[in-house]
N, C-alpha and C positions, 0 to 999 in steps of 0.2 A: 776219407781219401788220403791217402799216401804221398807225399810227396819227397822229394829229392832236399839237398840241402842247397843245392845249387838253384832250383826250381822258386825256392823258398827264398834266395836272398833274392831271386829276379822280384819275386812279387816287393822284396824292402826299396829294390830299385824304383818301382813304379809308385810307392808308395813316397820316394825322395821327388819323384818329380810331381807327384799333385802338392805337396810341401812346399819342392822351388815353387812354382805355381801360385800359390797362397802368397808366399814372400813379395815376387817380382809385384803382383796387384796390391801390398802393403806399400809397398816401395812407391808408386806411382801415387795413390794418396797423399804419401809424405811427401812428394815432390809438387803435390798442388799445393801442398800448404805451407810453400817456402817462405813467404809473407809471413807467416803464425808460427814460426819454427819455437818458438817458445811455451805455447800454447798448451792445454790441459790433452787439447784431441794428440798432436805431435807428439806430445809425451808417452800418450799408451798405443800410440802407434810406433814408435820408437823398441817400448816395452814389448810390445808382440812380436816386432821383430827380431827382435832377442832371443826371446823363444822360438819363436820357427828356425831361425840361421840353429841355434841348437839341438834340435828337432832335424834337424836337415842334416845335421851332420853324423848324429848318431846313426839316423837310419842308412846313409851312406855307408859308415865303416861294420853296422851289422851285415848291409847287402854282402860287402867285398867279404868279408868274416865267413860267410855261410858258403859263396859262390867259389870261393880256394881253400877251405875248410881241408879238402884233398892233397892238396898241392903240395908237395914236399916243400920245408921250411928251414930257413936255417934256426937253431935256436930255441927259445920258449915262447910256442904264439900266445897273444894278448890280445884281448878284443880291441880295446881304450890305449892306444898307446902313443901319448903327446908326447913326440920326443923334438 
């Protein structure tokens, strides 16, 4: 099956929000364990969410990346670009 580049970054979109998703229910975890914020569990829960907030954002800027791919640009596009 064939797909579009714009079709394609929609699926990275949907793919960014079962990701927030996962975040937001790490996030509520951490927040029952305000008490243990020190703790072995708060620590690789900390850790995961590490990874997914970066996770989360790559898949973001590949969605917008594929979904304006077309779009006239000023300049030299970048996928990654921390400015």
């Amino acid at each position: 099956m064939n797909r579009t580049l714009f079709e394609l970054g929609t699926e990275y979109e949907k793919s960014a929000a079962v990701v927030k998703g996962r975040i937001e229910r790490k996030r509520a975890e951490l927040k029952k364990l305000d008490n243990m914020i020190c703790s072995n569990e708060a620590y690789e829960l900390k850790r995961e969410l590490r990874q997914l907030y970066a996770e989360y954002r790559e898949t973001r800027e590949i969605a917008e990346y594929l979904k304006t791919y077309y779009e006239p640009c000023e300049g030299k596009r970048e996928i990654f670009s921390y400015k």
